[in-house]
N, C-alpha and C positions, 0 to 999 in steps of 0.2 A: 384170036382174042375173043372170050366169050361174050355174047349178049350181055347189057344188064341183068336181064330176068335172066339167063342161065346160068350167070354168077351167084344170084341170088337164091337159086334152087340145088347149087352145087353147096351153097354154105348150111342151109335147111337139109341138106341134105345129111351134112357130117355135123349136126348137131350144135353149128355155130352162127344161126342168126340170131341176129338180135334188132330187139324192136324197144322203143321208148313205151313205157307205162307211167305217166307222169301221177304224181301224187296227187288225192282232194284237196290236202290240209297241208299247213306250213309243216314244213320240216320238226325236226322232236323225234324223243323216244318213242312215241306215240306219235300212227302216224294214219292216213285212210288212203286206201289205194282201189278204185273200182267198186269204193261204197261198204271198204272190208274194214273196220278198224287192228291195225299190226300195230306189235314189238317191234320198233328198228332196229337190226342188227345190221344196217346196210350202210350207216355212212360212219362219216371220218369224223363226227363232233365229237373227236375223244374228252373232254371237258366239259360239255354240256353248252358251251357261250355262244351260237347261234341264235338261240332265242334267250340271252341275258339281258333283262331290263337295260344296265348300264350299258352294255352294246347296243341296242337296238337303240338308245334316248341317245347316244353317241353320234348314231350314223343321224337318225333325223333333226338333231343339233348343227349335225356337217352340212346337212342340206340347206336348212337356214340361214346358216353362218357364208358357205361358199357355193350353191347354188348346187342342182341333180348331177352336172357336167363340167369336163375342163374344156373342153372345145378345141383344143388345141392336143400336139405335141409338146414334148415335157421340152424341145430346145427351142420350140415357137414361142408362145404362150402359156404353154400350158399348166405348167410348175407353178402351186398355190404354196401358200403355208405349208397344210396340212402334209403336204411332201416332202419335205424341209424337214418337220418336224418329224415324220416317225421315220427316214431313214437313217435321224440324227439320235434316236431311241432307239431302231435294229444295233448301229452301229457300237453304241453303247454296250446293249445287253450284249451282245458277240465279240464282246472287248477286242474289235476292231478299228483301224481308224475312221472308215466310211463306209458306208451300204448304198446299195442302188435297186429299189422299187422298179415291178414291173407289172402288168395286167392279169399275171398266171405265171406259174410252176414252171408249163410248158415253156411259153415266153422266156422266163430266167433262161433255161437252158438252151435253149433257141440261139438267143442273142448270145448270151457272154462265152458260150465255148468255143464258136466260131470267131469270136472277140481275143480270147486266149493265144488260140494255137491254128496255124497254117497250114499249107501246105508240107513244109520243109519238117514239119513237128510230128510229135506223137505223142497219142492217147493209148492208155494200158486203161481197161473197162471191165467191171466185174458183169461176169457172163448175165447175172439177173438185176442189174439194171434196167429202171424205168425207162419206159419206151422215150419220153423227152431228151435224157442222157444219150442214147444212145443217135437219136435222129439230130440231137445241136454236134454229135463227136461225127457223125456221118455228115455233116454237113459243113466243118469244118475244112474238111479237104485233107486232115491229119492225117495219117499213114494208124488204121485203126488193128490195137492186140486187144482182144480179152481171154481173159483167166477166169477159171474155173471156180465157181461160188466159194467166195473167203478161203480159196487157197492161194495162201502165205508163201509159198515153196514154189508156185509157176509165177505168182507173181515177183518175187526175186529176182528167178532166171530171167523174166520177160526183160524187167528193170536192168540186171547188171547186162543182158546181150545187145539191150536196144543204145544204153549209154556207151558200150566199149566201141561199138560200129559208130557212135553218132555224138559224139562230144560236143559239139556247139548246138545242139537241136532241144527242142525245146521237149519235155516230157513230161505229159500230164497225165495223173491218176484221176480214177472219177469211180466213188462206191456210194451207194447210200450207208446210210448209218443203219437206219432200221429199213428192210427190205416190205416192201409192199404188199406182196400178195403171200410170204410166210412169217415176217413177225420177229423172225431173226438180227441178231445185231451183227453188226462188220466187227471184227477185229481191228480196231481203229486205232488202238496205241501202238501195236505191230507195224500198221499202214503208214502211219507216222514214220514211225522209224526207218522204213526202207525207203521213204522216197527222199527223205534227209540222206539217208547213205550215199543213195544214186542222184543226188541234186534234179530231183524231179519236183513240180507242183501237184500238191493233193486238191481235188472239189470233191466235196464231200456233200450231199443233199440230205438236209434232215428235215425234211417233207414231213415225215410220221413220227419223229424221235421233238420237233417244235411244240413245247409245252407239256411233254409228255414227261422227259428225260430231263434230268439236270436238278441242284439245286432249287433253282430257278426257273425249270422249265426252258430252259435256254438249248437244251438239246443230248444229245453224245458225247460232242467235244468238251461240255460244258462240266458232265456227268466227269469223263475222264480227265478234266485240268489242262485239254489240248488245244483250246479255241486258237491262243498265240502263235502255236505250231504248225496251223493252218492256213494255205493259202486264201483257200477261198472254201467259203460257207454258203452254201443255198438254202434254201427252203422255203415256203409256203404258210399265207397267211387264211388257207382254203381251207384247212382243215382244223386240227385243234385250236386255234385262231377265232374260230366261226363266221370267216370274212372270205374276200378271197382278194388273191394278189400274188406276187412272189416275189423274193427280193435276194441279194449278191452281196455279201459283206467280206469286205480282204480292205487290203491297204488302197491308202487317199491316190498313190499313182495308180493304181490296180483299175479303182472306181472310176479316173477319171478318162482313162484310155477305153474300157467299158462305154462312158460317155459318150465317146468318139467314136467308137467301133459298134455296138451293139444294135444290128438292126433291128430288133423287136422294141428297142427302148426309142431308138430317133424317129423312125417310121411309125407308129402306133401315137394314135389321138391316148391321153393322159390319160390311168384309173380315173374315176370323180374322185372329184377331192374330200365329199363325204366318208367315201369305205376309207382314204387315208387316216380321216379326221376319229373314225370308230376307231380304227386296227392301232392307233396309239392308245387309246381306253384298252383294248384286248390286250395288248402287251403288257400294259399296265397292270392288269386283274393274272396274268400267265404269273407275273415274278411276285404278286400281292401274298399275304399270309392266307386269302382266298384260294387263292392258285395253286397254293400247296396242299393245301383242304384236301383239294378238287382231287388234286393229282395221288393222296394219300387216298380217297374214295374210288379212284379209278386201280390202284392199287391191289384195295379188297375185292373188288367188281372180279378184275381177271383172274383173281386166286379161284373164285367158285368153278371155273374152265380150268385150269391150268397153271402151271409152277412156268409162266410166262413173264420175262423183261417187259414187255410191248401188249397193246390191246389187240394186236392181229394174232387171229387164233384161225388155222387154215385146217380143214378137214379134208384131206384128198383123198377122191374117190377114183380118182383114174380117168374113167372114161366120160364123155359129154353127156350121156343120155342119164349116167348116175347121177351126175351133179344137178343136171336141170331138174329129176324127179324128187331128189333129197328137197331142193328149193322148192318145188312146189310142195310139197308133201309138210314142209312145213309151215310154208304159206296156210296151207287150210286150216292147219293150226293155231295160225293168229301170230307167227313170224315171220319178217321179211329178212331172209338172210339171204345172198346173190350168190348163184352159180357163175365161179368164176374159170375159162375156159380159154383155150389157145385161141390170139399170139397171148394173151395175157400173161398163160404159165405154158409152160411147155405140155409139148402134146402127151396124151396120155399122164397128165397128173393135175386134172381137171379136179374143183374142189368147190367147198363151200367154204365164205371166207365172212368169218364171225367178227362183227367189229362191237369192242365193249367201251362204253361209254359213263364217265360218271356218272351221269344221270339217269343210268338204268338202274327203276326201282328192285329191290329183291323180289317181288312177284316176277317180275320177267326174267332176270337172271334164273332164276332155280325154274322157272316156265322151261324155260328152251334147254336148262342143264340136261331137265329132264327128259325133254324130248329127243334128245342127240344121244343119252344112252340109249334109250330106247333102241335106236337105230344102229348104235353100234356095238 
């Protein structure tokens, strides 16, 4: 087993350390990093609502009204209103019967898959799934297949060999909707369809597709008319949200064995009950005639990139030292766009991953359009 510092010089070595650069200035399209003022191209506020008045006057309302902290566990003490209320407004929007709030993304998947399925069960997982998916399906104890990125055809086989062998056991699917680091959508009414065949459960995480996607912002399922078809619904109040949290919406038995079962949800002191008391204003402004604005402007945003579903617009370059120098090279520029590199994506298909946001003015769009032809 190597040294720390050996470890650390073997990563620097293949072009995969990584070190914190923390920002001068709040978050924003605009942002100061080392005294440099950037274009944000680096986070996930696809909507702009991290710094919304009504969010921000939200959360410091929450803070008054229920104090900075729950102090508790959500089965001690810890469960305020504000709890109450927006998993009874997820549950809503996800024409589900209940939701279940959690601290993070990671959290949600943590808890409830290992909540799901056991030992004796199985998980079918699409090969690029988020690292959370796959360490709550690795930690479940599930007898773990995955299948090769949105193929339809091995995910079938997997389905109909693993139920001919295994008829009482339990089989869960697990895709995002909009994949993370390319931008791509799942084939989700197909997905549907085969684990209905194979009497299998679908979890579906619409992390990135959460106010992006749908009528309403409600997501892929939402988009496609499939929310009822679903077992379970995850996603994240971290990202287009502008908050952070993560929450589980499926049926009121579903949520309340969840309850019982999910150690990230019993063991964990509560969110504060302020970011609950925001993230119902943010839900609120996602399904608003605002929201639709937003989501029509984030729209136009990614057309200046790309004949793209999604704000993830992924530039692969291959190899590590390509990606870090693109990222720098733009940096000097006056954009912060992140070299994103294995385990992230798979090796050798190291990239820079362009995240567009409604709130990028057209000075910085057609800025970095033009710098990325440039380069390519």
């Amino acid at each position: 087993m190597p040294s720390p510092a050996e470890s650390l010089r073997l990563l620097d070595a293949e072009g995969l350390l990584r070190r914190q650069r923390p920002l001068d200035s709040p978050t924003g399209v605009r942002v100061i990093r080392e005294g440099r003022e950037l274009w944000n191209f680096a986070s996930n506020d696809y909507l702009g609502l991290a710094r919304h008045p009504k969010i921000e006057a939200a959360l410091v309302e929450g803070v008054q009204r229920y104090g900075a902290g729950s102090a508790a566990s959500r089965l001690v003490c810890g469960t305020l209103p504000p709890h109450k209320l927006l998993e009874k407004a997820l549950a809503a929007a996800k024409r589900t019967e209940a939701a279940l709030t959690f601290s993070s993304g990671f959290a949600t998947a943590l808890g409830s898959i290992p909540a799901i399925v056991g030992k004796s069960d199985f998980i079918i997982l699409d090969k690029l799934a988020h690292a959370c998916l796959v360490d709550g399906a690795r930690l479940s104890g599930a007898t773990l297949r995955v299948y090769p990125h949105n193929d339809l055809g091995k995910l079938e086989r997997l389905l109909a060999s693993t139920r001919s062998k295994n008829a009482a056991s339990r089989i869960l699917v697990i895709t995002e909707t909009v994949f993370s680091m390319d931008g791509d959508l799942c084939p989700l009414r197909e997905t549907v369809e085969l684990t209905e065949q194979h009497d299998a459960l679908l979890l579906i995480d619409e992390a990135h597709g959460f106010g992006v996607l749908g009528k309403n912002g409600m997501g892929l399922a939402e988009q496609e008319g499939l929310q009822q078809r679903i077992a379970f619904q995850m996603g994240t109040l971290s990202k287009a949200a502008g908050l952070s949290g993560g929450y589980l919406a499926a049926s009121r038995e579903w949520i309340d064995l969840l309850t019982n079962r999910a150690r990230t949800f019993i063991y964990s002191t509560a969110p504060p009950p302020c970011l609950a008391h925001a993230a119902v204003t943010s839900l609120d402004l996602i399904r608003s005639d605002e929201g639709k604005m937003l989501r029509q402007k984030l729209v136009e945003n990614i057309s200046i990139f790309a004949d793209s579903p999604t704000p993830i617009i992924p530039i692969v370059l291959g190899s590590n030292e390509a990606a870090l120098a693109a990222a720098s090279d733009l940096e000097n520029a006056g954009f912060l766009v992140p070299a994103i590199r294995f385990p992230t994506v798979p090796r050798g298909s190291a990239r820079l991953r362009v995240s567009i946001s409604a709130a990028h003015p057209a000075e910085a769009l057609n800025g970095l359009h033009g710098c990325l032809r440039e380069k390519t």
